[in-house]
LUMVEX-947757 format. One record per residue: residue in three letters; chain; x, y, z of N, C-alpha, C, O in turn. Coordinates in nm, 2 decimals. Example, Ala and Ser with C-alpha at 12.3 -4.5 7.8 and 13.67 -1.06 7.14 Angstrom:
BEGIN
REC   type   mol   n_east   n_north     n_up   ca_east   ca_north    ca_up   c_east   c_north     c_up   o_east   o_north     o_up
REC    ALA     A     1.32     -0.57     0.78      1.23      -0.45     0.78     1.32     -0.33     0.78     1.42     -0.33     0.85
REC    SER     A     1.28     -0.22     0.71      1.37      -0.11     0.71     1.29      0.00     0.79     1.34      0.11     0.80
This chain:
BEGIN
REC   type   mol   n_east   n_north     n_up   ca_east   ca_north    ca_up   c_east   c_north     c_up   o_east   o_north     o_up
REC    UNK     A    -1.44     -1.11    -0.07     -1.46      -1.03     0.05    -1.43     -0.88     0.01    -1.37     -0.83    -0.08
REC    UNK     A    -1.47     -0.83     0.10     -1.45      -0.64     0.09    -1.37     -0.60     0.17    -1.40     -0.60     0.29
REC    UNK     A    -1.21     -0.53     0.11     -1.15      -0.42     0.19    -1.16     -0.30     0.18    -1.24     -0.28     0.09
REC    UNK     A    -1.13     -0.21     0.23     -1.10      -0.07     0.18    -0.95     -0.08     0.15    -0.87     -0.14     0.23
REC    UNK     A    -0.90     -0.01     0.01     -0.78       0.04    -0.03    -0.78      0.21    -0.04    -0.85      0.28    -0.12
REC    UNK     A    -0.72      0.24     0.04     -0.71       0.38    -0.03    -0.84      0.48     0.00    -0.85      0.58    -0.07
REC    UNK     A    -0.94      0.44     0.09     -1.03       0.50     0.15    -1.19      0.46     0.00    -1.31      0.50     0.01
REC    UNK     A    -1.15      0.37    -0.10     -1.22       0.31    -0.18    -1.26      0.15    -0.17    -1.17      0.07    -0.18
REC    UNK     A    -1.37      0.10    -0.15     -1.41      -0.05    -0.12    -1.31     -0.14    -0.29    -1.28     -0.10    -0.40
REC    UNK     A    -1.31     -0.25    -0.21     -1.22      -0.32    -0.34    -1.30     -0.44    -0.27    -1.36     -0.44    -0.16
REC    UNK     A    -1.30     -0.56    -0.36     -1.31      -0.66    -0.36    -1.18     -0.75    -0.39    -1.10     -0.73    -0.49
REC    UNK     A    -1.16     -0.86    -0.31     -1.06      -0.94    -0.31    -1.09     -1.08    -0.25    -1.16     -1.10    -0.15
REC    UNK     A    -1.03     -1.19    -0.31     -1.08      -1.34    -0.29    -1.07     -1.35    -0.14    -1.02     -1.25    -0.10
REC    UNK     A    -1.09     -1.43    -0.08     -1.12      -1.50     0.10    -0.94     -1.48     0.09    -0.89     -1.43    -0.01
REC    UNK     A    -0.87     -1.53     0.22     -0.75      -1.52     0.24    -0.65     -1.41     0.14    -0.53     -1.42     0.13
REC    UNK     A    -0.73     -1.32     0.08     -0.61      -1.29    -0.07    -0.47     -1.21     0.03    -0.49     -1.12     0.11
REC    UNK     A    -0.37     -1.26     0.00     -0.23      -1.18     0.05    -0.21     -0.99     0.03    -0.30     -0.92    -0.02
REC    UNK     A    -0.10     -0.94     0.07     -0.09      -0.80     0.03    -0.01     -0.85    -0.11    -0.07     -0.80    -0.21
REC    UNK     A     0.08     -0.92    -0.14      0.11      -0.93    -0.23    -0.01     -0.99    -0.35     0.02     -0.91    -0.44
REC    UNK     A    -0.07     -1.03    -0.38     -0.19      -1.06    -0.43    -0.24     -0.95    -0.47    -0.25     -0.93    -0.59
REC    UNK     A    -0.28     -0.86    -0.35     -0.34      -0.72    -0.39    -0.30     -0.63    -0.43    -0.37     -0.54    -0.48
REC    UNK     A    -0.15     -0.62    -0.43     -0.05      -0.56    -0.50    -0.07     -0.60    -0.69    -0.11     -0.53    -0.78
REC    UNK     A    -0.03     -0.73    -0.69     -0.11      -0.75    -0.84    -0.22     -0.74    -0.88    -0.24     -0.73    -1.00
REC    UNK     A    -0.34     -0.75    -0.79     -0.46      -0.69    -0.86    -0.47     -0.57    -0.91    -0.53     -0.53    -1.01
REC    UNK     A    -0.40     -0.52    -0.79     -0.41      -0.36    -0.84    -0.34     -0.31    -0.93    -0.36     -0.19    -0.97
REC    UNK     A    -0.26     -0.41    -0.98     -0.14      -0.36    -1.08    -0.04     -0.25    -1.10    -0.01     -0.19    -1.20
REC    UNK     A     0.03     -0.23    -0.95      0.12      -0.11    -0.90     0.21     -0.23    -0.87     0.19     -0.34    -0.82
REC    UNK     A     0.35     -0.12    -0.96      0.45      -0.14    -0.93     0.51     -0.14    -0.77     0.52     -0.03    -0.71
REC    UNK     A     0.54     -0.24    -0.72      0.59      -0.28    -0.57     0.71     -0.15    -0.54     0.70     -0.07    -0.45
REC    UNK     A     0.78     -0.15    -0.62      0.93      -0.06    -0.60     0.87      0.06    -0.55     0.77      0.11    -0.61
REC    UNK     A     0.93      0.13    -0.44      0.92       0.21    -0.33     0.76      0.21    -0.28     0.69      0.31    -0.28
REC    UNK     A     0.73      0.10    -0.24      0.58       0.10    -0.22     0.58      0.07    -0.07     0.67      0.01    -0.02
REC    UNK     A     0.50      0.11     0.00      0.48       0.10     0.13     0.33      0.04     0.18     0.24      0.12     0.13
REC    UNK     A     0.29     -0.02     0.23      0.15      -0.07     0.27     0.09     -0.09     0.43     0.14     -0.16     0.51
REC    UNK     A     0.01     -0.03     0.46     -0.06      -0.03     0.59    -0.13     -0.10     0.63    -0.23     -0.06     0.56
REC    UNK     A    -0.17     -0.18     0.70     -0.36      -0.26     0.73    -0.36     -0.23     0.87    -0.31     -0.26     0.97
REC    UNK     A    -0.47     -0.16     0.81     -0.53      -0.07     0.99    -0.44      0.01     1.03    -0.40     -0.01     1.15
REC    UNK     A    -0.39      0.08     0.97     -0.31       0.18     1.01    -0.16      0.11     1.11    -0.11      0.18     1.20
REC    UNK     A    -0.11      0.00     1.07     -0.01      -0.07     1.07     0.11     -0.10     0.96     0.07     -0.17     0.87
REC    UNK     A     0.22     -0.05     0.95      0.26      -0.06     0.80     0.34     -0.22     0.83     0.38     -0.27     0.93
REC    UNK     A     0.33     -0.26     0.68      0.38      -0.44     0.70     0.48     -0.42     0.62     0.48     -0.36     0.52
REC    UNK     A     0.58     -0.48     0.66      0.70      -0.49     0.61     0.68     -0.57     0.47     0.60     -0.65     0.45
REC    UNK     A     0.80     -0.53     0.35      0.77      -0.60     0.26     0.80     -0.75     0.22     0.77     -0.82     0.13
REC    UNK     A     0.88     -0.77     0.34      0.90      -0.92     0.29     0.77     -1.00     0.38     0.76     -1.12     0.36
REC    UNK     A     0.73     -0.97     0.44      0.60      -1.01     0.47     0.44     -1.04     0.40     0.34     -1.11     0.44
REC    UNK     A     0.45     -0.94     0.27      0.34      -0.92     0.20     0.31     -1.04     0.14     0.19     -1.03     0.15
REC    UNK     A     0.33     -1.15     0.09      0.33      -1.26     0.01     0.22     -1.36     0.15     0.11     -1.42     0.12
REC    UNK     A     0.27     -1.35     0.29      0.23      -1.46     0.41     0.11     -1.35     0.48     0.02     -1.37     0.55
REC    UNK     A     0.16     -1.26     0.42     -0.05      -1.19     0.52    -0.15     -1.16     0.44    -0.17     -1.09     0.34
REC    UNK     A    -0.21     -1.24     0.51     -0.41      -1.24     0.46    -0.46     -1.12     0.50    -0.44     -1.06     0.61
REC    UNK     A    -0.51     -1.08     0.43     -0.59      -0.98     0.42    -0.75     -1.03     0.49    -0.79     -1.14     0.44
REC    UNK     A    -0.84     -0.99     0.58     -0.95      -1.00     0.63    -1.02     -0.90     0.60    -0.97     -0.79     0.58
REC    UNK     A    -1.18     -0.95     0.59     -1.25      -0.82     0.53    -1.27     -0.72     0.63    -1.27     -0.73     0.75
REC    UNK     A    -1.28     -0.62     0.56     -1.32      -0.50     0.60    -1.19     -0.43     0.67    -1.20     -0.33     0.75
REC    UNK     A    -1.07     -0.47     0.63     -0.95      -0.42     0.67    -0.90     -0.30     0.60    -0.87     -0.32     0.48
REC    UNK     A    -0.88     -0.19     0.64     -0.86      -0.10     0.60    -0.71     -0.05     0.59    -0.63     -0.03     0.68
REC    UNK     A    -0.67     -0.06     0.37     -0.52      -0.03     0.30    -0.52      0.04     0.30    -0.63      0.09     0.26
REC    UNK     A    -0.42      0.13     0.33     -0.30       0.18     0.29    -0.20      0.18     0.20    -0.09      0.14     0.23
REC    UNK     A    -0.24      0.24     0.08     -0.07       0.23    -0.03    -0.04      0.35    -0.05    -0.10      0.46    -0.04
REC    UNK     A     0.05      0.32    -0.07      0.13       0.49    -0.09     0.29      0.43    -0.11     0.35      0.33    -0.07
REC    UNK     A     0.34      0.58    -0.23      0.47       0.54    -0.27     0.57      0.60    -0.16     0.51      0.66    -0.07
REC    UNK     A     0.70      0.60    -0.15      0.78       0.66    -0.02     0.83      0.74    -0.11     0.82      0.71    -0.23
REC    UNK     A     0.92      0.88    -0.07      0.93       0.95    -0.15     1.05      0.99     0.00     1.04      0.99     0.12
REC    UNK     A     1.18      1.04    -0.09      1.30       1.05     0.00     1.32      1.22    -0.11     1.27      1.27    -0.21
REC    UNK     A     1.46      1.25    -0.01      1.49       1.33    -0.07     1.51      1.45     0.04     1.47      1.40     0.14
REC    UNK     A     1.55      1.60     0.05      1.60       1.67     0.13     1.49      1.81     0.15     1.52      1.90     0.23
């Protein structure tokens, strides 16, 4: 199936998880943050949500500091 990541089409298997797409993409999880549809998903969630096509990701690292 086809998402958008990052404003770029990706391809990804039927049901694939955010965690899943996290290893496709091969980015480091640590301070990682993720959106679908402009919703950010918590990370212990990433492993149990399917991804549907044409869902539009969000990655991006968090960045702290003053």
């Amino acid at each position: 199936m086809r998402i958008i990541v990052n404003q770029q089409a990706h391809k990804c298997d039927e049901g694939c998880s955010l965690q899943q797409l996290v290893t496709q993409l091969d980015i480091d999880p640590n301070g990682l943050a993720i959106a679908v549809n402009q919703q950010v998903i918590a990370k212990r969630l990433w492993p149990d949500y399917p991804l549907q096509p044409d869902d539009q990701v969000a990655v991006f690292h968090i960045v702290t500091g003053g």
